[in-house]
C-alpha positions in Angstrom: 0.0 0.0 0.0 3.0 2.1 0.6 4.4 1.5 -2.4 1.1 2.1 -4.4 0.5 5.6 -2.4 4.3 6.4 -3.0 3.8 6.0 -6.9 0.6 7.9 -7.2 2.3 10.8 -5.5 5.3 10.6 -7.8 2.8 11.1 -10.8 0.6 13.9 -9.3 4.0 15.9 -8.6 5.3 15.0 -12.3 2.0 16.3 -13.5 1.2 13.1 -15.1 -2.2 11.1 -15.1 -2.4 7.6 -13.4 -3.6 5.1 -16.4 -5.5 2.0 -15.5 -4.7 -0.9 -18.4 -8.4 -0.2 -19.2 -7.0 3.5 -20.6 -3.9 1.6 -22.1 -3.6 1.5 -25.8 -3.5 -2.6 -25.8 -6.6 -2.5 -24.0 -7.9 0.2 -25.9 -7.1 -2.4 -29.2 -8.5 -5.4 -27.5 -12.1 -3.5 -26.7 -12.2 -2.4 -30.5 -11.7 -6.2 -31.7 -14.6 -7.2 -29.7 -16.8 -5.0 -30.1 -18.4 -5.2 -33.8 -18.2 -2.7 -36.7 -20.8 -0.7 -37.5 -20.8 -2.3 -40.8 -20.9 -5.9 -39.5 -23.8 -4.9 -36.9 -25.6 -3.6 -40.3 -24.9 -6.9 -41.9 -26.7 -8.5 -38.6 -29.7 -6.3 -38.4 -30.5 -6.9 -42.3 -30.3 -10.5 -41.9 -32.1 -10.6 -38.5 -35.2 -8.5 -40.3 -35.2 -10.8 -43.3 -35.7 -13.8 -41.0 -37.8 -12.7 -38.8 -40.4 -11.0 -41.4 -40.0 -14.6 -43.5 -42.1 -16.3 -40.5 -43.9 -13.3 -39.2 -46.8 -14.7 -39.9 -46.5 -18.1 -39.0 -44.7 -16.6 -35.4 -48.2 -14.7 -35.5 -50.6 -17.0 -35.9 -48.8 -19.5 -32.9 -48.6 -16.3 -30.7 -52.3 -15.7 -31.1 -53.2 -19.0 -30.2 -50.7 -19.6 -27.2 -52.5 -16.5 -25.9 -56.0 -18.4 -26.1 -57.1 -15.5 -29.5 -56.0 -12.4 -27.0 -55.2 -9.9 -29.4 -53.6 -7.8 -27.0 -51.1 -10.3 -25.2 -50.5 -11.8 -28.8 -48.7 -8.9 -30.1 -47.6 -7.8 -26.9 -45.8 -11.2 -26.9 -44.5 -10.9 -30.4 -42.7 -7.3 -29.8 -41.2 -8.9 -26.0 -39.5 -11.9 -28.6 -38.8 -9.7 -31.5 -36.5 -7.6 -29.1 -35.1 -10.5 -27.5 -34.5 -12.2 -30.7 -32.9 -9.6 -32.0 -30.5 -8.7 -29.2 -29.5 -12.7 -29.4 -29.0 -13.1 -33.4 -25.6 -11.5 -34.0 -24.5 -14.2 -30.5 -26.4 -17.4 -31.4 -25.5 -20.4 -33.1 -29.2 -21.0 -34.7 -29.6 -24.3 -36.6 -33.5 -23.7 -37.3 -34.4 -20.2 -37.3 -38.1 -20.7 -37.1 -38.0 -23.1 -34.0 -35.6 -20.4 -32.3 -38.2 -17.9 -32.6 -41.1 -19.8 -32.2 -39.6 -20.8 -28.8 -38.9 -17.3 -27.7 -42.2 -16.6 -28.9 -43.9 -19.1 -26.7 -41.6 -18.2 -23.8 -43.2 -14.6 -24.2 -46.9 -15.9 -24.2 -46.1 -18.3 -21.1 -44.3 -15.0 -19.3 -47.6 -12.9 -20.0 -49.9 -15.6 -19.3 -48.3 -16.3 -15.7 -48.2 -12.1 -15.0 -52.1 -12.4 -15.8 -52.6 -15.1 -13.6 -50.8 -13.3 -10.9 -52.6 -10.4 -11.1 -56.2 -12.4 -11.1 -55.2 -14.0 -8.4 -54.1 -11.0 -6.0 -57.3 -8.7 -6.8 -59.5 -11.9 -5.7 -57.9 -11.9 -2.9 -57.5 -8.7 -1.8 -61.4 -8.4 -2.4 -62.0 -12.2 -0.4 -62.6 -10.6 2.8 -64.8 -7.7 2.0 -66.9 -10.1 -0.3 -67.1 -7.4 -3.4 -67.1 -8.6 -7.0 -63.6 -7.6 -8.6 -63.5 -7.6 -12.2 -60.9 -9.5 -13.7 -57.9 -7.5 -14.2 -56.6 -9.1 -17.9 -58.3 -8.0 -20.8 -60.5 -9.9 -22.7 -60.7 -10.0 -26.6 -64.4 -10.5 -26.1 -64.8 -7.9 -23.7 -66.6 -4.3 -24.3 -64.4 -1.5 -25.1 -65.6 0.3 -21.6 -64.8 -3.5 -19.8 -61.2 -3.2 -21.7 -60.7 0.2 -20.9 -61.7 -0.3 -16.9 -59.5 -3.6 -16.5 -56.3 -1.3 -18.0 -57.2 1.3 -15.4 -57.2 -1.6 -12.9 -54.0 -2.9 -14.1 -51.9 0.3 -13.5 -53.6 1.0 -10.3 -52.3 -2.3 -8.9 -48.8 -1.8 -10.6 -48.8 1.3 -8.7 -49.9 0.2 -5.8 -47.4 -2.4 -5.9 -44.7 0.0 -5.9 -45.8 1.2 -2.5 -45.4 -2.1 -0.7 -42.6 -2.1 1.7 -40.1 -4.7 0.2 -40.5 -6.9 4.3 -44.5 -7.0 2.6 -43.8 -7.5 -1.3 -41.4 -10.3 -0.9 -43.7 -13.0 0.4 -46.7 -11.6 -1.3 -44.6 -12.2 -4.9 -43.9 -15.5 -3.5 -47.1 -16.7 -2.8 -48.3 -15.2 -6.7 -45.7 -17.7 -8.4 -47.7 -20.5 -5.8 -45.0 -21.3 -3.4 -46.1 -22.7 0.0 -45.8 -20.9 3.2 -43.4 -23.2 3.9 -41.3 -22.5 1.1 -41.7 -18.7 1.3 -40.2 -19.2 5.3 -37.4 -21.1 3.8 -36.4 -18.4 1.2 -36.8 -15.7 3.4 -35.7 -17.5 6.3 -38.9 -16.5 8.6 -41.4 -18.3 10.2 -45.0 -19.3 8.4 -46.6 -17.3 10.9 -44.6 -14.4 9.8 -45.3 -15.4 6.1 -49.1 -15.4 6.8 -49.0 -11.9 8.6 -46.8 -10.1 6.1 -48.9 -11.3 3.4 -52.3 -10.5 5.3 -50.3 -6.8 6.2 -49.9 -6.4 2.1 -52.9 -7.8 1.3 -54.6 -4.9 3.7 -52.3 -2.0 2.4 -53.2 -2.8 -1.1 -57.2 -3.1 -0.5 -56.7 0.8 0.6 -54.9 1.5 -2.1 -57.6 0.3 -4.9 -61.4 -0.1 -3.3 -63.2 2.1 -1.9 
């Protein structure tokens, strides 16, 4: 440490500037050899677009129907793999092009269709105790445009009310969403049940205040 202290002071006195190897010019050299062109990422993005608008439509049609003929989630689920996909492309070794998308496809729908479920799940129960009927928060494609309209209000609410829960209330309440048992959310938080069941009774309360009335 002596040594290191001794041989920053000799360069602050000799006016010079103390170089990492980051600011060297080898690694200067080895960060440009790594990182692509802008030519070669223009070579990527034109193939990537070509593939991916070749099976559009058959990526479509298997998107609509993993999301049970949602519209919504079905494109919502195309544009989450499209990005993906195309962050991936330039760094993938893809045999089959069209299974590689469809999976990330299908990986979007699954992702959306869980976050639905989640949400379903935690405005029934916030609502259990009070015995009011909550609408279901995910959109329907057979739904009114006023019932659409309402369950997007509803959705934002909760995402916003979300954000308010003290992390001690969020954790287990995220927990018992993705269906783990109280005895499973004590072991990952390291708790008892009995604190599982009162932090998640706690959030359930704070978030009932937040959204009815």
């Amino acid at each position: 440490m002596r040594l290191l202290a001794h041989v920053l002071d000799l360069n602050r006195s000799a006016g010079g500037v103390v170089r990492t190897d980051s600011g060297s010019p080898a690694a200067a050299e080895r960060a440009r050899e790594h990182k692509p062109s802008d030519r070669q990422q223009a070579r990527d993005d034109a193939a990537f677009w070509q593939i991916w608008l070749k099976h559009r439509e058959y990526l479509h049609r298997h998107s609509l129907r993993f999301s049970s003929g949602n519209m919504a989630d079905a494109e919502d689920a195309m544009s989450e793999a499209m990005l993906k996909a195309a962050q991936a492309f330039p760094h993938a070794e893809i045999r089959n092009h069209r299974a590689w998308l469809l999976r990330l496809v299908h990986n979007a729908c699954m992702d959306r269709y869980r976050a639905n479920e989640r949400q379903n799940r935690l405005m029934i129960d916030i609502a259990a105790d009070d015995g009011q009927s909550v609408p279901a928060v995910v959109p329907q494609h057979n739904r009114s445009p006023e019932e659409l309209l309402g369950a997007l209000e509803l959705i934002m609410c909760l995402q916003q009310a979300m954000t308010t829960l003290p992390r001690s209330l969020a954790e287990p309440l995220l927990l018992y969403l993705d269906d783990l048992s109280d005895a499973e959310i004590a072991g990952s938080l390291n708790v008892t049940k009995e604190v599982v069941r009162k932090r998640r009774l706690m959030a359930r309360d704070w978030l009932r205040r937040q959204l009815l009335p």
